[in-house]
N, C-alpha and C positions, 0 to 999 in steps of 0.2 A: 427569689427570682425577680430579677426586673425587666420592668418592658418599655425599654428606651423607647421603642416608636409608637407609644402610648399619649404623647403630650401631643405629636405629630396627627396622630391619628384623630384624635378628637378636637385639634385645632380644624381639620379637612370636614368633620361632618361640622359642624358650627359653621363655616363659611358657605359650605351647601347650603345648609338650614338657612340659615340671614338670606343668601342671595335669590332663593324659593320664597320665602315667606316677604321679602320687600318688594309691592305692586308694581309691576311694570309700566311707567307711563306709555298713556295711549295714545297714540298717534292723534296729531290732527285730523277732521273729517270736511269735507267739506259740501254742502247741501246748498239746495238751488231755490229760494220762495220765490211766488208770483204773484201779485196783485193785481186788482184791474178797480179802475173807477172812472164812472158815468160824469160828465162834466159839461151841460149848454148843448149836447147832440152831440158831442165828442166824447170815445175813447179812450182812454188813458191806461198804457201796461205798462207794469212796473219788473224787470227782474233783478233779485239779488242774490250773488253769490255769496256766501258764509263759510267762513273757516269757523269750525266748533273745535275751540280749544281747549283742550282740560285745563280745570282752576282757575280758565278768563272769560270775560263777557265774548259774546259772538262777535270776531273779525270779518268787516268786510271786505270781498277781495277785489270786488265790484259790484254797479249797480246801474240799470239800464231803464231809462221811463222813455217807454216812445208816448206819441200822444197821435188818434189818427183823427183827423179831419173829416168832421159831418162833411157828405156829398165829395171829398178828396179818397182816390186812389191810392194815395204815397202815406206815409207816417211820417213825422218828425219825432227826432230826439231830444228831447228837452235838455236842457245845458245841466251840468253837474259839478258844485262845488267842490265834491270829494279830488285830494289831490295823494299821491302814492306816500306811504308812511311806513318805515321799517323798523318793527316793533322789537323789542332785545328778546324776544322769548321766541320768536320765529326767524329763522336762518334762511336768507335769500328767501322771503315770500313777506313781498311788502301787498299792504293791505288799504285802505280808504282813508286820509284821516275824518273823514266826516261822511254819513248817509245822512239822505232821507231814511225815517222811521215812520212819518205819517203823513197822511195828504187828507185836501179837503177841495168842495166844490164849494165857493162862496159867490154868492148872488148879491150885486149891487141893487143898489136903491130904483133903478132904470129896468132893472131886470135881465141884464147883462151876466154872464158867467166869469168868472176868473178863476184859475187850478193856484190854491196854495201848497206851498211842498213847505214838510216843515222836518229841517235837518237837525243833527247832534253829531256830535263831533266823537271821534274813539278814543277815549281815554286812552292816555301814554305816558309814560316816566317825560317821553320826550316833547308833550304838549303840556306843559304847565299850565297854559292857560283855559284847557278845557275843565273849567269848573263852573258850576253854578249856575247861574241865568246866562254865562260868556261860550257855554257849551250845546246852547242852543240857539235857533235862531228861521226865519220864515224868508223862503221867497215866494214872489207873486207872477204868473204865466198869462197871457192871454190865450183865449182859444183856436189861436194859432202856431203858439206855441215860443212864442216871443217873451222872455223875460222882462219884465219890467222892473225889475227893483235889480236890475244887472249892477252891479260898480257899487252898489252901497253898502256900508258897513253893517258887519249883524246885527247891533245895537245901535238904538238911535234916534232921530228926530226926521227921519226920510222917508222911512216907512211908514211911521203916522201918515205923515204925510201922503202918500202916494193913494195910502188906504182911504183917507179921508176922500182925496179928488178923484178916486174913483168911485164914490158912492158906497163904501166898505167899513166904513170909520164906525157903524153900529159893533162890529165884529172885534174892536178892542175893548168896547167897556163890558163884553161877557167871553165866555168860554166859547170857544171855536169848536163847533163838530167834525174832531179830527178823527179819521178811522186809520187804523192800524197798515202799510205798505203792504204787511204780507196776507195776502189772505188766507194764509193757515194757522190757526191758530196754538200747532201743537211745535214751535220750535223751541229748542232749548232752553 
């Protein structure tokens, strides 16, 4: 006796089986951290939205630092490098190519405050150039909220500089007391 739809039959549970047993990718998530840091009597809040994407580093999708003014009413938004970046693993949902990950209060020589924000760039097929010491890089705020190292390249001899004529120039021959944007420490 033969059973023609035997080869049939067991080609169908096999295709079940495989299609059951291969993990379903998970969805993008997307989560909200918040930071805050004290700076010369001013305020500084940081929010950043995160795409958590399985098998990649955290997507920024944006990233928000007001800064509010000792004895001011209003807050300012401090300026942000980050510019829209469409990553080949995400369909229509472009993401940051560059946050802040950390910030710092540094105190000049006068005793004066300045907010340092210190970026990295989001790794991409499509940013070759984010490698290495070229993937990161510092800018400098006063406590008002006014960039100061606006227009200059991430690398370089301007920032020395600026650091230096602000009273700050001790802050490169050691490590900088950077604290982490988010202040949660449980993200992915």
């Amino acid at each position: 006796m033969k059973l023609p739809f035997l080869p049939i039959f067991l080609a169908a549970i096999l295709a079940v089986a495989c299609a059951q047993a291969s993990p379903q990718r998970a969805a993008p998530k997307q989560m909200t951290a918040t930071g805050h840091l004290s700076c010369g009597g001013a305020q500084l809040m940081a929010e950043t939205v995160y795409l958590d994407v399985p098998d990649q580093d955290l997507q920024p999708l944006s990233q928000r630092i007001t800064l509010q003014r000792q004895g001011a009413n209003d807050s300012v938004a401090l300026h942000h490098d980050g510019r829209p970046l469409r990553q080949p693993f995400l369909k229509d949902t472009p993401v940051l190519d560059a946050a802040v990950s950390s910030w710092t209060c540094l105190t000049a020589a006068d005793g004066k405050a300045y907010i340092y924000l210190f970026y990295v760039c989001t790794e991409s097929d499509l940013r070759p150039d984010c490698v290495g010491t070229s993937r990161e890089w510092g800018r400098v705020f006063d406590l008002q909220g006014k960039e100061l190292s606006a227009g200059f390249p991430h690398d370089g001899p301007r920032t020395s500089a600026l650091m230096k004529r602000l009273g700050l120039g001790r802050y490169e021959d050691r490590p900088m007391p950077l604290q982490s944007i988010d202040d949660s420490a449980n993200l992915p």
